[in-house]
N, C-alpha and C positions, 0 to 999 in steps of 0.2 A: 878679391882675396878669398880663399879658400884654403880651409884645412881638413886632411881627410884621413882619419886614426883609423888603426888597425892592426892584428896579430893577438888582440882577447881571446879568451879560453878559458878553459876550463882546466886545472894543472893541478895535480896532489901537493902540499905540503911541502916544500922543502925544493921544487923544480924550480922551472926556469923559463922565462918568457919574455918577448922580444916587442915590446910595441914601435911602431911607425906611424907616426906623422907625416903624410906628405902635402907639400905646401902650391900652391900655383898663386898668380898675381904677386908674388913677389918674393923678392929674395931671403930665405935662411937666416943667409949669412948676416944681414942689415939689419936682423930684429933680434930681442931678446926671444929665447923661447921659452917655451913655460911647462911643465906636466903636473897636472888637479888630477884630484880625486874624490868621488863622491862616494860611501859609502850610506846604505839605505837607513834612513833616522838620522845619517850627520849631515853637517854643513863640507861644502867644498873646502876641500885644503891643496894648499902647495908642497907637491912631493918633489919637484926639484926644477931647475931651472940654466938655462945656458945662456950667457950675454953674445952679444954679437962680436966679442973680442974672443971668447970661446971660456971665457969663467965659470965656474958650475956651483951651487949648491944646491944641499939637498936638507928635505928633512930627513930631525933627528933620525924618526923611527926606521928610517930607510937607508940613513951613511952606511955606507960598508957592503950594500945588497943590492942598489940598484946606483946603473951609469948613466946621466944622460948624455947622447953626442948628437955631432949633425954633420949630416954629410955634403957638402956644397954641391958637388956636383949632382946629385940626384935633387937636389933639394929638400931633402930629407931628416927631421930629424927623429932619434929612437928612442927609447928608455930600455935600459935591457937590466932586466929586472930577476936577481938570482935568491935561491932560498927565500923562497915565499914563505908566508905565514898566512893564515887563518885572517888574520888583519889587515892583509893587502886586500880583500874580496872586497871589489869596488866597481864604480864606471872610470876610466881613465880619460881624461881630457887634454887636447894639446888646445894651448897659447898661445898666440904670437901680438908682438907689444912692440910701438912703435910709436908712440904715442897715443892714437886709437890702438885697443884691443880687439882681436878678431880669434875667434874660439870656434873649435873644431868640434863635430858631434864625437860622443865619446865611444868608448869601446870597453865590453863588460868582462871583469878578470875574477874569476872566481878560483878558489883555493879551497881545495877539498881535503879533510883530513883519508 
């Protein structure tokens, strides 16, 4: 199993950014998926998550701004992530949950005013 994040940047204030997770050894669609966040001095949180039936939540701080999906046939799943703030500048982490958990290195999103 392997997961492999990516589309971090560096984005002003108020843009827009797309991350991917792409998954090998096993299927998307089979597992819950998950997207963490690390910001420098905090503790890992859960910014949002997809069941394998396709249910979504998100954190609070994010409803409304950022979608997570996944795409079966790529295997793929994203976080597309709109009107950033100052407070999304993070490491981004994908999940994947199946009983064992299997965590993807992350990818670093910074927001510049």
């Amino acid at each position: 199993v392997q997961l492999q994040a990516s589309g971090g940047g560096l984005v002003q204030a108020g843009g827009s950014l797309r991350l991917s997770c792409a998954a090998s050894g096993f299927a998307v669609s089979s597992y819950a998926m998950y997207w963490y966040r690390q910001a420098p001095g905090k503790q890992r949180e859960l910014v949002a998550s997809i069941s394998s039936g396709g249910s979504t939540n998100y954190a609070d701080s994010v409803k409304g701004r950022f979608a997570i999906s996944r795409d079966n046939a790529k295997n793929t799943v994203y976080l597309q992530m709109d009107t950033l703030k100052l407070e999304d500048t993070a490491v981004y982490y994908c999940k994947a949950q199946y009983g064992t958990a299997y965590w993807g290195k992350g990818t670093q999103v910074t927001v510049s005013s």
